[in-house]
C-alpha positions in Angstrom: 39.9 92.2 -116.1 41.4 91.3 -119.7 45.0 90.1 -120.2 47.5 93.1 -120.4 48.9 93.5 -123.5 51.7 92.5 -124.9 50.8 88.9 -123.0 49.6 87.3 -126.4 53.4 86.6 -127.4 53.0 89.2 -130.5 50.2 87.1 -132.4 46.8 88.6 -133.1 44.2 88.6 -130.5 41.5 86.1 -130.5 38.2 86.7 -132.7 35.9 89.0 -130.9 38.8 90.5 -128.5 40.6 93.4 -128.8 44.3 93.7 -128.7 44.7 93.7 -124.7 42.4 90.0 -124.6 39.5 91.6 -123.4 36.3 90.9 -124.8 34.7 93.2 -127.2 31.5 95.2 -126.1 28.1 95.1 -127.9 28.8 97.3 -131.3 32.9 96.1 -131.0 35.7 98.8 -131.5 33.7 99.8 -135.1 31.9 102.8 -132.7 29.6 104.6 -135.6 32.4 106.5 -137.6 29.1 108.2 -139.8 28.3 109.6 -136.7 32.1 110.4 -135.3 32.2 107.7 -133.1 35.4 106.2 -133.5 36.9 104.0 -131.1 40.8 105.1 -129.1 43.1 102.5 -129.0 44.2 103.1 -125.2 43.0 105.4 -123.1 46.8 107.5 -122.4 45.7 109.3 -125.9 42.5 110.8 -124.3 44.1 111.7 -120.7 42.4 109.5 -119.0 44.1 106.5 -116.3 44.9 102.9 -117.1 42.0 101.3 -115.6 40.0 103.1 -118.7 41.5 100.6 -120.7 39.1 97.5 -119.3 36.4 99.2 -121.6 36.4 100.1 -125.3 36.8 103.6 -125.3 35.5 105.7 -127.8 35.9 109.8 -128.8 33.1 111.4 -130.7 34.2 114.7 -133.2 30.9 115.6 -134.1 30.5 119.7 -133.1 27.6 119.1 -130.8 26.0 122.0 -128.3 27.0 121.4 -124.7 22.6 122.6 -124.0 21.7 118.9 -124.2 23.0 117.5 -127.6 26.1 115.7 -126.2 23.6 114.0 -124.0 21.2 112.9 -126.2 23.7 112.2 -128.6 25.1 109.8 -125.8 21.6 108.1 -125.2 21.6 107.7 -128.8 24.5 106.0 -129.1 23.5 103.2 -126.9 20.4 102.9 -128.7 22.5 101.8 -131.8 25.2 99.7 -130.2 23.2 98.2 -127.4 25.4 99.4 -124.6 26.3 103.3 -123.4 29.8 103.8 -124.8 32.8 105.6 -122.8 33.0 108.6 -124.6 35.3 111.6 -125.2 33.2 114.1 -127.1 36.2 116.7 -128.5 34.0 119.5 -130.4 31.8 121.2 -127.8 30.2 124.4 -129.8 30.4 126.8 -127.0 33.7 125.9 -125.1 36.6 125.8 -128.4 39.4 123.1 -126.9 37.0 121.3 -124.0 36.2 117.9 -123.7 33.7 116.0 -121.9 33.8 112.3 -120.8 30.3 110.4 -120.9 29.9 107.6 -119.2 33.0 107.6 -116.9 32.0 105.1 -114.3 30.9 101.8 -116.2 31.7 98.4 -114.0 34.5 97.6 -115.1 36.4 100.9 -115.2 35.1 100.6 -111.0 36.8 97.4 -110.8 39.3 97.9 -112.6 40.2 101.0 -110.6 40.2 98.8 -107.3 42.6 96.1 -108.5 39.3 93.5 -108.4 37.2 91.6 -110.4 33.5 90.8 -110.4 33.9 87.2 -108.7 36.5 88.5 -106.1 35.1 92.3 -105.5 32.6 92.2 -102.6 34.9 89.5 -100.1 37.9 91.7 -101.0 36.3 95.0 -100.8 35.0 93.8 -97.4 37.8 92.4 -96.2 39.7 96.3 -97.0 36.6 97.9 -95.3 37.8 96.0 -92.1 41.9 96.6 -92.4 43.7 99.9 -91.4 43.5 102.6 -93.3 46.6 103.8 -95.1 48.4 106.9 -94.5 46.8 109.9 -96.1 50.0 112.2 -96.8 50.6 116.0 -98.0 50.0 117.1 -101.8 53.2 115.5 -103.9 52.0 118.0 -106.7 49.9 116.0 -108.4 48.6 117.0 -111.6 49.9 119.9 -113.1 46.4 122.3 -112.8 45.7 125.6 -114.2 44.1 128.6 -112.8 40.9 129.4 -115.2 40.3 133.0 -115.8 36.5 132.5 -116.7 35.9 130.3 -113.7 33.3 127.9 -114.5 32.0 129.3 -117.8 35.1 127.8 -119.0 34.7 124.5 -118.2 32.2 122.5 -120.7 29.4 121.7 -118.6 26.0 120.7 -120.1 22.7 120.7 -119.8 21.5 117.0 -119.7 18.0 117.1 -120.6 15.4 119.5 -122.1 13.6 120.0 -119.0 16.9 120.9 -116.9 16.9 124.6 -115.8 20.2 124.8 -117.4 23.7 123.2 -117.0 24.1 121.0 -113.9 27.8 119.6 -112.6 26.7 116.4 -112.0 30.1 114.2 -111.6 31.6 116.3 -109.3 32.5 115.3 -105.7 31.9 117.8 -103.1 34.2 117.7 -99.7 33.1 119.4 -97.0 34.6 119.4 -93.3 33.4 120.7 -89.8 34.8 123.8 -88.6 37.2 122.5 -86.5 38.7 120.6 -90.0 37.1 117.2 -88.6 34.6 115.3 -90.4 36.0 115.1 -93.9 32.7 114.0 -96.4 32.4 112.9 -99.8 29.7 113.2 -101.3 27.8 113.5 -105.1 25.7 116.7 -105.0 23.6 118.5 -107.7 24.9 122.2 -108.9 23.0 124.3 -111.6 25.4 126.6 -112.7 23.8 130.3 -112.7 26.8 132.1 -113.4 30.7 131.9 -113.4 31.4 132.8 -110.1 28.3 131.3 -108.6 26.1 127.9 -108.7 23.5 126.0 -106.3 24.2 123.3 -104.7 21.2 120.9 -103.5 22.5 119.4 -99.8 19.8 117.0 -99.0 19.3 117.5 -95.4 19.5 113.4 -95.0 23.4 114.7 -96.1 26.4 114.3 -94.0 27.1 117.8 -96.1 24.3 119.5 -94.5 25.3 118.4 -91.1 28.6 120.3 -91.9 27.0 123.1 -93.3 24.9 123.7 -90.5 28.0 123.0 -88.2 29.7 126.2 -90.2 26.2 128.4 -90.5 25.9 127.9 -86.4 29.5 129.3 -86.2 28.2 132.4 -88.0 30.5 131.4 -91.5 30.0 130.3 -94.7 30.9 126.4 -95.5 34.4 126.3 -97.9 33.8 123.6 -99.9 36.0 121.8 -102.6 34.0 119.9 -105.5 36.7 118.2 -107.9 36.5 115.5 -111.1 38.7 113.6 -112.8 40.1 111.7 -109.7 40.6 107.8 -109.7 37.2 106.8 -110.0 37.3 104.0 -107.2 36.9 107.2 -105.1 33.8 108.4 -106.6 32.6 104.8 -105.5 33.2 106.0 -101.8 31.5 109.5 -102.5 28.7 107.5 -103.3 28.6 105.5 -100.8 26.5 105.9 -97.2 29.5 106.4 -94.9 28.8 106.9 -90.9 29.2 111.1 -90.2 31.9 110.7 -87.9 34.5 109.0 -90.1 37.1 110.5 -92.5 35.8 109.4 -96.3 39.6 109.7 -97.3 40.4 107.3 -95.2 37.9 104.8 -96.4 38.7 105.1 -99.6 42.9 104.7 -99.0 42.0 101.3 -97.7 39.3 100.7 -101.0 42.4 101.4 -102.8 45.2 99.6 -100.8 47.5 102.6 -101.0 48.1 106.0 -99.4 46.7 109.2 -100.8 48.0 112.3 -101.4 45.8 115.4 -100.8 46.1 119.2 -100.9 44.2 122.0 -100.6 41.3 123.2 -98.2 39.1 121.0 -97.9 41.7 118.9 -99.2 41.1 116.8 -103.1 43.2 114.6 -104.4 46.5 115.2 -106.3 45.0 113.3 -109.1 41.9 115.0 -109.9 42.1 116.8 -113.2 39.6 119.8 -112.4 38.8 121.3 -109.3 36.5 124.3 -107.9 36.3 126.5 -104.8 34.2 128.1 -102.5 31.7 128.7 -99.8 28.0 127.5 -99.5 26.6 130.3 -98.1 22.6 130.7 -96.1 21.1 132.1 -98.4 18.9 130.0 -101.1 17.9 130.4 -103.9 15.1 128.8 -106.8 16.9 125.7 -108.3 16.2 123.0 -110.9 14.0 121.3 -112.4 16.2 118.8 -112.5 16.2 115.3 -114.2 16.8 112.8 -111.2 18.0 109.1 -111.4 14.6 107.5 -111.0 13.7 108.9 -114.5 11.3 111.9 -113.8 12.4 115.8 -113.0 12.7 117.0 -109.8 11.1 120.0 -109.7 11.9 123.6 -108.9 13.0 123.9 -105.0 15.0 126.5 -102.6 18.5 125.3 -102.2 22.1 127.0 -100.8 23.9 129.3 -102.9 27.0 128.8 -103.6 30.4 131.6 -104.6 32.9 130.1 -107.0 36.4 131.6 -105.7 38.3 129.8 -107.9 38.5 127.2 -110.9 41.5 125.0 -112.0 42.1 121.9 -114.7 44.6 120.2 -116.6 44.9 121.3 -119.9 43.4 119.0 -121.9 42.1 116.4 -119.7 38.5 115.2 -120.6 35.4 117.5 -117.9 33.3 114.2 -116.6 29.7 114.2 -116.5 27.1 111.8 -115.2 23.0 111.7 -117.1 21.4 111.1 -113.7 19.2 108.3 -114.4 21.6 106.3 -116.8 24.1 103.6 -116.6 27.0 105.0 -114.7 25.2 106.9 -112.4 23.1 103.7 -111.2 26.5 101.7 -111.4 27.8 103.6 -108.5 24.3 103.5 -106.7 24.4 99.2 -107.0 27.9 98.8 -106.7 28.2 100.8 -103.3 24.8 99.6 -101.8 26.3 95.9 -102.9 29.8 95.9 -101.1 28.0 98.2 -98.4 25.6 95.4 -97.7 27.6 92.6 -97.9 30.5 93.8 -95.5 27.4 94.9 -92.7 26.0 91.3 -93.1 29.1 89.4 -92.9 29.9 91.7 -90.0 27.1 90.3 -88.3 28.0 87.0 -88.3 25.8 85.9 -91.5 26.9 83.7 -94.1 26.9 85.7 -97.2 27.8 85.0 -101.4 26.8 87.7 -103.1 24.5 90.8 -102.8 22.8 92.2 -105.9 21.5 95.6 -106.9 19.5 95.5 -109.5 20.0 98.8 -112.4 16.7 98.1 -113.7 15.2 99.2 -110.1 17.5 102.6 -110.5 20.3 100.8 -108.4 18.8 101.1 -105.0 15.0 99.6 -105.0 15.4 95.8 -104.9 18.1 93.6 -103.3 19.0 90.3 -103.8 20.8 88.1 -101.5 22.6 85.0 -102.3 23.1 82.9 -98.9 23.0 78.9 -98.0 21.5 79.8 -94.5 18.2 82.2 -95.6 16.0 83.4 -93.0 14.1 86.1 -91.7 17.1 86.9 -89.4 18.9 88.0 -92.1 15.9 89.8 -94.1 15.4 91.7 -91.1 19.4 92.5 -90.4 19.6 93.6 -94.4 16.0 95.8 -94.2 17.4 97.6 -90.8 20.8 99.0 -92.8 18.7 99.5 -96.2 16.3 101.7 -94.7 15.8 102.8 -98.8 15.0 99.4 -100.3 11.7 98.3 -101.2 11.8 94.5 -101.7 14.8 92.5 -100.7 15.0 88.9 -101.5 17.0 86.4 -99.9 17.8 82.8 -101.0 19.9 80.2 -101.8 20.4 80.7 -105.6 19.0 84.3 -107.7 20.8 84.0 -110.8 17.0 84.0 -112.2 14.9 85.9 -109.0 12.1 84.7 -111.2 12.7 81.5 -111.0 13.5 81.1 -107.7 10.2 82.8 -107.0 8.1 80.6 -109.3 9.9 77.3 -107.1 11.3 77.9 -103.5 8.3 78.7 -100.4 9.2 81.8 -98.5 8.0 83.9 -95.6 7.4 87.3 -95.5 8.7 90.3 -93.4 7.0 93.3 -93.9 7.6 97.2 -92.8 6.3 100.6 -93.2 7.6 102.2 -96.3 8.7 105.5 -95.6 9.7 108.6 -98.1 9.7 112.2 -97.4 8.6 111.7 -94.0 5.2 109.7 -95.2 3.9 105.8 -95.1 3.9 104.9 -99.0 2.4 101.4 -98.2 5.2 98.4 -97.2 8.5 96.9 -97.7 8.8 93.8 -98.6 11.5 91.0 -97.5 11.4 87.2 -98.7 13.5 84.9 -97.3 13.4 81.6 -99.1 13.6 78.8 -97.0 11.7 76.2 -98.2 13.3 74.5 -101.2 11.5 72.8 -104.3 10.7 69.0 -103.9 11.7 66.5 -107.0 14.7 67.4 -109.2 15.1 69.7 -111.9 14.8 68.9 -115.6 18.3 69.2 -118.0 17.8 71.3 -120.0 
């Protein structure tokens, strides 16, 4: 996190900073004003939290169709500068007055959202995981939200890619509960939006959701559900996250945060979340997708729950977040919850732990690697068992380069069936690397 401003005693910041001290991102705060990127000086003028500030910010007044130009026009973007900028686009053809926020969970927005920093994030994170949660009180009022007249067809929700089967919600959290109220889940889940009053909503089965809906569907009712945006994003990292059924996701995320939460409504959101929606998951299913998934090809037409829209509110003005499956922010939250997720497991255990790495370029999930000064097949085993999802995991001393450390240290080998859609698609693969280089490293 940069210096806050006002901390450089009134004198210009340093070159290559902006004016809170932090360090300027690929492209700097020029943004492309031939295109209508032009950068926002703090991130109060587009309606967005504090911890926006720890990136440059950007809005984009370009008119631009909400059917897949403010997408492209996003991918484009970081073709230019190098890096996918935090945008506000503010001229959406179809939707006069709505706003969309692309890219709304880069790192270190997430960080900066938790009060943490890269070094300290993982032994701090870890160390809240294990504390008391904090109380979880009544709605204080909150944002001020508005009922929507046109339910969702007023909201400016886009269609991502070409191949999409239309507009998809994809930065919404859903929260579900059991009947009995128990059970409270967070979770991400896709919604193609058919109409204004009604979308579908893909539970995986694998879902703590489905569980609940099933739970409702045995008890002969539909499932309410609550799907809201705009919240502080250091909840969206526990939506993300793999949390055991039988838990209360609010509560996880109060002690993420350090800080009681205030929540209203049923199922309950928080007070802070800028747009919120409504309604039951019924039985009945219905055709939905293609869809453009995060591992970078469509997932194709399938049978998933219908879902009613009863009702619709936001706050005037504040910026509708969206998530291109597949790109940076939506693999952020995949690494950054499998890393703190991992890391809190392994130390639990008794292992001696540094770091735990994610990497994007394997969609966020697929390869793991583990920093430790004790490596061994103990551990590769212990990590495999809670990753059920990973591929190859890597453990070892130092994997600042995992090539390197490849190329130089011995290893053995733990291998496992690799199983996806209830089929063997050949072996995982765990390294532990135990047997270090012999003669010393050159200088340089």
């Amino acid at each position: 996190m940069g210096d806050r401003p006002g901390e450089h005693g009134g004198l210009p910041p340093p070159p290559g900073h902006r004016a809170d001290g932090a360090p300027m991102t690929a492209g700097g705060p020029r943004g492309l004003p031939g295109r209508g990127l032009v950068p926002v000086e703090n991130a109060a003028e587009v309606s967005l939290p504090a911890c926006y500030d720890a990136v440059d910010l950007y809005t984009c007044d370009t008119p631009l169709s909400r059917r897949v130009e403010v997408a492209r026009a996003l991918a484009e973007f970081e073709k230019t500068l190098g890096t996918r900028p935090t945008t506000v686009f503010t001229r959406i053809a179809e939707c006069p007055g709505g706003r969309v926020l692309g890219h709304p969970y880069p790192r270190a927005v997430l960080l900066a959202a938790l009060g943490t920093t890269e070094e300290k994030r993982l032994e701090e994170m870890s160390d809240r995981l294990a504390g008391p949660a904090h109380p979880v009180r009544a709605s204080q009022g909150g944002h001020r939200r508005e009922e929507l007249d046109g339910l969702l067809h007023t909201l400016p929700i886009l269609q991502h890619r070409p191949g999409d089967a239309g507009p998809y919600i994809t930065a919404g959290v859903g929260v579900t509960t059991r009947p009995d109220g128990s059970g409270v889940n967070l979770g991400f889940y896709r919604i193609q939006v058919v109409a204004p009053d009604e979308v579908r909503i893909f539970l995986d089965p694998r879902t703590d959701g489905h569980r609940n809906l099933r739970a409702w569907l045995e008890s002969g009712r539909p499932m309410p559900i609550s799907v809201f945006l705009g919240a502080d994003p250091a909840i969206s990292v526990v939506a993300a996250s793999r949390l055991p059924a039988e838990g209360d996701d609010y509560e996880i995320a109060s002690r993420l945060l350090g800080r009681p939460l205030g929540l209203g409504g049923s199922p309950p959101v928080p007070d802070d979340a800028t747009h919120v929606i409504e309604g039951h998951v019924l039985a009945r299913d219905e055709v939905e997708g293609p869809f453009g998934e995060f591992k970078g090809y469509y997932a194709e037409a399938r049978r998933s729950n219908v879902m009613t829209v009863d009702r619709v509110a936001a706050v005037p003005g504040a910026p509708f977040p969206t998530i291109v499956a597949g790109a940076t922010s939506g693999l952020t939250l995949m690494s950054f919850q499998n890393e703190y997720l991992m890391y809190a497991h392994l130390r639990g255990r008794g292992h001696s732990v540094r770091s735990v790495r994610y990497s994007l370029k394997a969609r966020g999930e697929f390869v793991a690697y583990i920093e430790s000064d004790e490596p061994s097949q103990e551990l590769v085993a212990e990590a495999m068992a809670f990753d059920v999802r990973s591929k190859v995991i890597i453990c070892g001393p130092d994997l600042s380069n995992p090539g390197q450390a490849l190329a130089t240290y011995g290893f053995t080998t733990r291998t496992e069936p690799y199983h996806r859609k209830g089929r063997v698609e050949g072996e995982r693969v765990g390294l532990a690397l135990v047997i270090p280089p012999e003669g010393r490293p050159t200088e340089y």
